[in-house]
N, C-alpha and C positions, 0 to 999 in steps of 0.2 A: 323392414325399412332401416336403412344404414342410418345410425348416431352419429353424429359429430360434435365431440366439446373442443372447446379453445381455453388457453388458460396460458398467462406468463410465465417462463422458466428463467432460471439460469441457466444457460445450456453452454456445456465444454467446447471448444472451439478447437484450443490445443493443450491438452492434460499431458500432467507430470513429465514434462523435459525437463533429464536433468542438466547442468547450465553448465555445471565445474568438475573435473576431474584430475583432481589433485595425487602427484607422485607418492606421498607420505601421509599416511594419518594423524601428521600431526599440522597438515596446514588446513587444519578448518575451518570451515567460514563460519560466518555471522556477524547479523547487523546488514542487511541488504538492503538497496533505494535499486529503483526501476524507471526508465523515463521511454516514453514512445515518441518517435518522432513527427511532430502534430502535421507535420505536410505529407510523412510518407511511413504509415504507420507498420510498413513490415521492417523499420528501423530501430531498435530496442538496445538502449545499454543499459548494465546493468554493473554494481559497487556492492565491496562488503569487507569486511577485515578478513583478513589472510592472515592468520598464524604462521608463526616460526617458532617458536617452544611455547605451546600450548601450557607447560607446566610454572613457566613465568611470566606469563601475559605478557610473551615479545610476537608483537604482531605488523603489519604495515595495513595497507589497502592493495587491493588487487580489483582489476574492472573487466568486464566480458561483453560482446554486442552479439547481435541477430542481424539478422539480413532478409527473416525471410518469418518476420511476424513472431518468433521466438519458438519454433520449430525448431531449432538448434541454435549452439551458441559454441561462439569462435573467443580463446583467451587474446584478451588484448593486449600489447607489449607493456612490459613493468614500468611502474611509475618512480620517476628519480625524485630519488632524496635531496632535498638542500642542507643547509649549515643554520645556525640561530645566527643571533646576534653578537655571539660571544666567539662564532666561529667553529664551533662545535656539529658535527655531524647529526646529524637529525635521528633520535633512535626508530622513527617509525612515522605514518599517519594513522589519523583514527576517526570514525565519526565522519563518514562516506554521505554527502549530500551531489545529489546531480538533476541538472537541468536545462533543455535545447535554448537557441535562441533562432530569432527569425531569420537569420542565414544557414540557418543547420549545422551550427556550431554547439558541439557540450559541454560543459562547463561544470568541473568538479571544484566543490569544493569542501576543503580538507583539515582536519588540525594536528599539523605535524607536532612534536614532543620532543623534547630532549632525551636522552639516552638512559637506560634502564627506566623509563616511565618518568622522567624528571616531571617537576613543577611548571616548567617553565612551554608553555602553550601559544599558540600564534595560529592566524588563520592564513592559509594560499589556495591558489587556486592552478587549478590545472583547467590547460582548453584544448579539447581536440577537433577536429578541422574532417576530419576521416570519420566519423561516425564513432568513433568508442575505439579503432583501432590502435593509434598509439596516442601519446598526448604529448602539450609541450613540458615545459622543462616548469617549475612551481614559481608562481609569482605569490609574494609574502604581503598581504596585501594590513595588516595589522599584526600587530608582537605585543602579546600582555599577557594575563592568567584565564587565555581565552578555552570557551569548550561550547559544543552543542548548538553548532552550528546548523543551518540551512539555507535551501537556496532555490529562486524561482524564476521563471522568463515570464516577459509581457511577449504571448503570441498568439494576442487578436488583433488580427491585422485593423480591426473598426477603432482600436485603443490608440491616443493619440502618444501614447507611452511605449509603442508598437517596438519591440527588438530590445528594450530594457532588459537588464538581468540585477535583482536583488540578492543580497546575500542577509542574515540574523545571524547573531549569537550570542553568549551573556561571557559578561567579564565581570566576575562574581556573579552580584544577581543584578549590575546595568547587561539594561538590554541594548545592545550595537545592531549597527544598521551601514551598511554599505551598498553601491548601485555602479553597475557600467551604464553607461548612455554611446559606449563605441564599440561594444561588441568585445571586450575587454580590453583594453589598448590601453586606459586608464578606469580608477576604481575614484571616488569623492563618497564624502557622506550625506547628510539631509542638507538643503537649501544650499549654502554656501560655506557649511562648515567642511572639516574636513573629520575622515570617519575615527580618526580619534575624539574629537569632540562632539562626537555624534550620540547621545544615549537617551532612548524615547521611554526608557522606563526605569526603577531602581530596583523592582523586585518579580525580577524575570526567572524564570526555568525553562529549559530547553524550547525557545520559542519557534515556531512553523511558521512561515511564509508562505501564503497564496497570492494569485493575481486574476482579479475577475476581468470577464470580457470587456468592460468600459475603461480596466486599466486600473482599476483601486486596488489599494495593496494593502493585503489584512495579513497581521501578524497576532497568532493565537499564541498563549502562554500560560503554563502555571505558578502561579506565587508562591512557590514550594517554601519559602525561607520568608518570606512576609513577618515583620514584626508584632504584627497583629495576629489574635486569636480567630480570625474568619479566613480559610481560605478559601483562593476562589482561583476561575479559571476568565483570563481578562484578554481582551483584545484591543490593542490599536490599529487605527487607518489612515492612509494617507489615498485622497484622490486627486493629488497635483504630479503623481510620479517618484515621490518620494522628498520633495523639498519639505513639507510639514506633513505633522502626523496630528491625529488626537492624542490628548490626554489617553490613559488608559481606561475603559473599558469594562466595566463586569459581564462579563456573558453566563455565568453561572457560581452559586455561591451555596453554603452549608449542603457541600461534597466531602465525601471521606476520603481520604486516598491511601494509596495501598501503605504505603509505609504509617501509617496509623493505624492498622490494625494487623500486619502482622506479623511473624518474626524476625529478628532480627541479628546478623552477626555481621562483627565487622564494621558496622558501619552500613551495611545494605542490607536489602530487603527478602524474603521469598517466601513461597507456599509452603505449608504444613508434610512433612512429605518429601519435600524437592528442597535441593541446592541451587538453583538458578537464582538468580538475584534479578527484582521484579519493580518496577514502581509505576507511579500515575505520570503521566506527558501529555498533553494537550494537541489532539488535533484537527484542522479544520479546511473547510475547502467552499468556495464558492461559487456558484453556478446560474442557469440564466434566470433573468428576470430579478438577481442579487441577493436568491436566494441562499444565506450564510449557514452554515452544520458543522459546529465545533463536538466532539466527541473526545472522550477521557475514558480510564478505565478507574473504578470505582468500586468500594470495600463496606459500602451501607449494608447490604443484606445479608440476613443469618439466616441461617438454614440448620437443620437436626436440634432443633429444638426439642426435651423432651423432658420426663422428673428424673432422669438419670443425667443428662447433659446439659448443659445449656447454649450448646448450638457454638454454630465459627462464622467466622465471615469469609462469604464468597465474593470474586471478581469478578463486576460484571460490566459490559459494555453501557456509558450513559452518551444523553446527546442532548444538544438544547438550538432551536432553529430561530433564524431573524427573516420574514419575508425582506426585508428593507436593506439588505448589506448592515445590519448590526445597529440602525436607531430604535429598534423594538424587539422584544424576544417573548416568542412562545410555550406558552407551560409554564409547568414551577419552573421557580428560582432555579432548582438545584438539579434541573433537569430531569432525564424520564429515560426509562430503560429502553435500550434499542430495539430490543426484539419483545414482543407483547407475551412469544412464551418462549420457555426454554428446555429441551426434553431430558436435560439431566441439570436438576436442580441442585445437584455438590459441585461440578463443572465451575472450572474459572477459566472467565474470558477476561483476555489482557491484548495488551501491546494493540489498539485498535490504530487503522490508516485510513482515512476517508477522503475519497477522490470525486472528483464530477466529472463526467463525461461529454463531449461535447452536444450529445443530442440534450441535456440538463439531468439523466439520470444519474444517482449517484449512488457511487458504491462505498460499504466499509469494510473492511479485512481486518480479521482476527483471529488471536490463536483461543483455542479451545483446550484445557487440563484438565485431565480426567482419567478415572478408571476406565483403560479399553483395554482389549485384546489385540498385541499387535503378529507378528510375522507368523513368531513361533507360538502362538495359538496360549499364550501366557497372559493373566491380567494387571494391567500394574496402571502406574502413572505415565500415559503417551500424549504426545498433542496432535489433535488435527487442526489444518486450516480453514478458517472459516470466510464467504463471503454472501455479507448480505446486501442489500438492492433497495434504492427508490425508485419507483417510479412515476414520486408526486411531489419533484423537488427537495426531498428531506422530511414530508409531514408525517411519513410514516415509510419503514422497511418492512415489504410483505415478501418481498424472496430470500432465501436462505440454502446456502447449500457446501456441502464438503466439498472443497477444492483434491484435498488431496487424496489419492487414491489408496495410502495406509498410514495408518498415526505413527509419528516417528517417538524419539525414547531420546528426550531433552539431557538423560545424564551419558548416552554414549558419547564418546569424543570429547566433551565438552573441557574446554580450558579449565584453568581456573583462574577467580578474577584477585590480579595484582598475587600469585602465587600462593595465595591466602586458601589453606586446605579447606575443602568439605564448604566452599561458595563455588559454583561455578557461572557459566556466560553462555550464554546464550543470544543473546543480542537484546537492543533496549527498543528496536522497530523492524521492520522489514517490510520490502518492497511494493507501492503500486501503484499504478497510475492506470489512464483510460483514455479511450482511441475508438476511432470509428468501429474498429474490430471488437471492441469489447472493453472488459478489464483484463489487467494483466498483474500476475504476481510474481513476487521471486522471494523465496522463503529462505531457511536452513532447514534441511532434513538429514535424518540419520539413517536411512533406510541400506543406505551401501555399507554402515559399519563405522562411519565417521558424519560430520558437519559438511553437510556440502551443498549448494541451493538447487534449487528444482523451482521451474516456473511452471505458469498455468493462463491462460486466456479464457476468460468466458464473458458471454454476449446474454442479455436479455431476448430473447426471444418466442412466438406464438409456438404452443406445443399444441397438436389436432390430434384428436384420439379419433379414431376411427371403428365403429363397433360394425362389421361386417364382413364377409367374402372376402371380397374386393382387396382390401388390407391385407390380409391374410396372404393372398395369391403374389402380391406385390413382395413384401415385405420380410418373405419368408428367409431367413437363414441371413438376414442384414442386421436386424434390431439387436444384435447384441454387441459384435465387435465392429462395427459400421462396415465392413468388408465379406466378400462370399457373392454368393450366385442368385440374380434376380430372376423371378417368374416374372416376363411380361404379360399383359393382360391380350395380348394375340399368342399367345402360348411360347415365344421364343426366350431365349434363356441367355441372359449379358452378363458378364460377369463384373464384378464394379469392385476395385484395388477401395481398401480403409481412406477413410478422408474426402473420397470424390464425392463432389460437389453434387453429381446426379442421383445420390441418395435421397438428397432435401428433395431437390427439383421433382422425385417419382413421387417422394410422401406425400408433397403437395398436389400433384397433379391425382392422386389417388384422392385428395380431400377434397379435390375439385370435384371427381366425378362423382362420389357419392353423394355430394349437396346437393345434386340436383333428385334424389329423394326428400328429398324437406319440402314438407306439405307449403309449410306458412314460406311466402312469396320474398317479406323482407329480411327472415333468417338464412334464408337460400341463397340469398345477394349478398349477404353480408359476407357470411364465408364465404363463398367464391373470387370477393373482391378481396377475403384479407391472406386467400392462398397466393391469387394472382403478386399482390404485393411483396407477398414474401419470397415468390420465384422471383423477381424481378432485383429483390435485395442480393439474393443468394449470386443470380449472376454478375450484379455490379461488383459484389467481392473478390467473383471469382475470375472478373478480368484485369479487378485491379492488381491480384498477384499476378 
């Protein structure tokens, strides 16, 4: 009698496309944002820093788009430099934020610099009209000792804040706040100030910007420089569109972060081991029914504890949830580790992204640091990318899975930061967001010998085991690289190209036929109505490309 189990995966959709293909190895990326176009999701841009002499940290921004779900990716014309205020030629941008708005418009925005890394910082914005292919010309939309910027769209069409685009970032540790309400044509700040006089907070770190589907705008942050001896991870909201906000917020409090526990040169931070330079950022995302999941990365736990050592501190991903949009929060104070296990317990997980999807499932992305074994069959320090999954709104992440298909090797290529020997860069996030199609990533990987991004898509979906014949006959010489020659079950023989669609559609229809061996009546129903379902998905996908 044929088995059938059901069980939720992360399932690859589109693995490892790489995105960038750069003349010189010395223009490497990293620091990558990713956005999918919420009306037409096989529209994907994607940002990162572009080196020019990696060895003096002369870099700009470079941007790339999809056309076709992030199955490939086409470079998009270079972004022009402006002048400061003093007239002076702009040495670069940095610190790559992007986001659509309800016209299908993208909107980068950017913090250009003065020349050899000057002091002197300012936020613009760039908006492209063409999907990510070229942009306009930079509109300077604030000039101070700005950095750490981000930026988000209001596009739920139910939100009466519907085609808004917000912008964050800190000037020192005030937190700034800017908004279009005309699809950028002009920039103001909260209520009727303007966004010089704009500051909802005084002691901000690189704060994030969401926007839930009712239109509330929640900006998460770490109090990295706080006067006080508690720090914490805090949020304000506004649910008028941005004219008033709350007071700030605690969303989580007696957290470690990374730069308290571990070493340090220069002025920055990194693992025991590595020269990448590493710290805690705050970030968060909300989804339906207002349920809020701010996540940090975090330095509490010790591990190798023994009478010869006394152990290190590892990185690991924390999270703290508000069913309410942020009036209550769940669990400790200080939050709770994302993942309930971890199968290599010296592993540090950093630089986490967490996004929600429009069905409410939410995803978080993170890199993973560890002893592997990469190309050349060598073990050392490489990272893989991680992503894990809700699919109970944020109360718990039970999927888990390696995006990337080899750990890449953080010290090839890698810059160095402010020319400062034996620190390097690596980036302080990297890319994702989430779309009808799934999640979508864009990393930096080393795999070609240099820094260069590679995306990935992956979907929550039912996985049907199949224990019989039947399976067997269908499936033979397809289960590995999705491509090859199918047995049909009238004996004739189709041959089906990687990627076709009619692979799902036979596994299903093979899951169909064997349920109807299942003795009991409403396990029998079940599966067959949750294969039917899932043909029925696979085709709406497959016409929507």
């Amino acid at each position: 009698m044929p088995k059938v189990t059901i069980q939720d995966v992360l399932a690859v959709k589109t693995a490892n496309v790489q995105a960038t293909y750069s003349a010189s190895p010395k223009h490497a990326r990293s620091e990558s944002v990713v956005v999918v176009n919420p009306t037409n999701s096989l529209r994907v841009v994607g940002a990162s820093k572009r080196f020019i002499n990696p060895e003096i940290y002369d870099f700009t921004l470079a941007t790339c788009y999809s056309i076709d779900g992030g199955r490939s990716w086409i470079e998009s014309a270079p972004l022009a430099l402006g002048h400061d205020t003093f007239g002076r030629p702009w040495g670069g941008i940095s610190d790559p934020a992007l986001t659509w708005d309800s016209q299908g418009n993208v909107f980068l925005v950017a913090l250009p610099f003065a020349p050899n890394d000057g002091p002197a910082h300012s936020i613009a914005v760039y908006k492209s009209v063409d999907g990510g292919a070229s942009w306009s010309a930079p509109n300077v939309i604030h000039s101070g000792s700005d950095d750490k910027q981000w930026t988000a769209g209001d596009l739920s069409p139910s939100s009466p804040f519907f085609g808004n685009v917000y912008a964050v970032w800190d000037v020192g540790h005030a937190l700034c706040f800017a908004r279009t309400t005309d699809h950028g044509a002009t920039w103001k700040g909260a209520g009727n100030k303007s966004i010089a006089e704009t500051v909802l907070a005084d002691d901000s770190f690189s704060p994030e910007i969401s926007v839930g589907p009712d239109g509330a705008i929640y900006i998460v942050y770490w109090n990295r420089y706080s006067s006080t001896t508690t720090k914490s991870v805090k949020l304000v909201k506004s649910t008028d569109g941005g004219d008033t906000f709350s007071a700030p917020i605690v969303v989580a409090e007696g957290i470690t972060d990374l730069e308290a526990v571990l070493p340090e040169k220069a002025g920055w931070h990194h693992f025991p081991g590595n020269t990448f330079r590493v710290l805690t950022i705050a970030t968060g995302c909300i989804g339906l029914n207002n349920a809020l999941v701010v996540a940090w990365a975090d330095g509490r736990e010790i591990v190798g504890v023994s009478d010869v050592t006394p152990g290190f501190h590892v990185s690991r991903i924390y999270y703290r949830r508000s069913p309410d949009g942020g009036t209550t929060w769940e669990g400790a104070a200080s939050g709770q580790p994302l993942l309930a296990r971890v199968e290599d317990h010296r592993a540090h997980y950093f630089h986490p992204q967490i996004i929600s999807a429009p069905d409410g499932r939410i995803g978080c992305a993170f890199y993973e640091l560890g002893y592997k074994t990469g190309k050349d069959n060598l073990l050392r320090f490489l990272i893989d990318v991680k992503l894990a999954a809700s699919l109970d709104g944020g109360q718990t992440f039970s999927l888990l899975r390696t995006v990337n298909t080899l750990p890449w090797d953080p010290a090839v290529g890698a810059p160095l930061v402010h020319g400062q020997s034996g620190l390097t860069f690596i980036g302080e996030y990297f890319g994702l967001d989430a779309s009808s199609l799934g999640f979508t990533l864009l990393w930096t990987d080393t795999r070609t010998g240099m820094q260069e991004l590679f995306s990935a898509t992956l979907a929550v979906e039912k996985e049907y085991r199949v224990e019989g014949d039947l399976g067997g006959i269908i499936f033979g010489g397809v289960d590995v690289d999705a491509g090859g020659w199918i047995v049909l079950p009238n004996g004739k023989i189709k041959k089906v190209p990687p990627h076709e669609p009619a692979i799902d559609i036979l596994r299903l229809l093979d899951v169909y036929e064997s349920a109807k061996g299942i003795e009991d009546h409403a396990e029998r129903t079940n599966v067959q109505r949750e294969a039917l379902k899932s043909i029925e998905r696979i085709i709406q996908r497959a016409l929507h490309r």
